[in-house]
N, C-alpha and C positions, 0 to 999 in steps of 0.2 A: 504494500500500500504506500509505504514512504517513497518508492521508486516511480511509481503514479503519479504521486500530487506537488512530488520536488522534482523526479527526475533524480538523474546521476548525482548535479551536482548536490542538489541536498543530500544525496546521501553522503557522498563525500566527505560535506562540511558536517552533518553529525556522527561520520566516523571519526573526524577529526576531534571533536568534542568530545564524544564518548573515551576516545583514547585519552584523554584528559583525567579519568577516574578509573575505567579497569581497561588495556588494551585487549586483554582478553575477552573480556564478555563480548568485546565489540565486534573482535575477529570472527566468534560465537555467531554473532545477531548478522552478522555479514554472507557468513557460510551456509546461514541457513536461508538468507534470501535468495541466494543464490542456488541453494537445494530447491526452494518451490517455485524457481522462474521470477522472483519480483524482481532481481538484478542479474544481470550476466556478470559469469565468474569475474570477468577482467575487472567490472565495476565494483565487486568484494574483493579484490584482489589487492584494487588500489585502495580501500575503505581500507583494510588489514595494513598497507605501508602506511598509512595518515596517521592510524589508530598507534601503532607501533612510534611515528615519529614523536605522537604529542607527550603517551606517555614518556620517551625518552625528555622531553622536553620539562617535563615537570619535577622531574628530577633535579635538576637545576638547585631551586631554592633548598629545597631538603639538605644538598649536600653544602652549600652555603650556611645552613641552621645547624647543620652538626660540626662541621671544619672551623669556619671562620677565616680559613687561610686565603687568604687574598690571593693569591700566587696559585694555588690550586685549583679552587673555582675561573679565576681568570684562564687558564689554560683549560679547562674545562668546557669553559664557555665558548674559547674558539674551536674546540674539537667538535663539540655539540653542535654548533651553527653551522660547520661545515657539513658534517652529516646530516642535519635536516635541511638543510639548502639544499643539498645531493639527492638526497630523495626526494625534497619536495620539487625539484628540476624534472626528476625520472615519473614524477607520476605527472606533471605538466605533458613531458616529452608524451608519455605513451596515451595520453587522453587525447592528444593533439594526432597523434599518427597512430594509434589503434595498435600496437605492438602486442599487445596483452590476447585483446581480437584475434588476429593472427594466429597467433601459437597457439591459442581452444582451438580453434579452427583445424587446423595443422594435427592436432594432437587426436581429435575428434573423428579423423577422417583417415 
């Protein structure tokens, strides 16, 4: 139903929310739209990379509230950016050119 009334991209953007509080459940709720046809795999696929980014992403302050080490967060922070920028590039790239498409396709047949 969420893939009806938003389409891909709402799902997307509440995979990426959802990965905000458990990335699992989300991959969960993803997998299984994708098991009764509301979403094509590629579009759970990218939902599970968002879901995966955000939770990495919230991690962040946590590791700030336990360390405090300025120097370690900060390197942290640019490791972390880099890899949600890389993913968040790869699930751009493959929405835009259908990669994910493809290869169900490919794998299907």
């Amino acid at each position: 139903m969420l893939g009806r009334l938003f389409g891909a991209s709402g799902v997307l953007a509440v995979g990426f929310l959802g990965g905000l509080v458990s990335s699992a459940s989300t991959t969960v709720a993803a997998a299984t739209m994708a098991m009764h046809g509301q979403v094509s795999p590629a579009v759970a696929g990218r939902t599970t990379v968002l879901a995966s980014l955000a939770s990495a992403a919230i991690n962040l302050p946590i590791i700030w509230r336990v360390t405090r080490n300025r120097v370690i967060v900060r390197k942290l922070i640019l490791e972390m950016t880099t890899v949600i920028g890389a993913g968040a590039v790869s699930v751009v790239v493959d929405r835009v050119f259908g990669f994910s498409e493809i290869f169900v396709r490919w794998l299907l047949h």
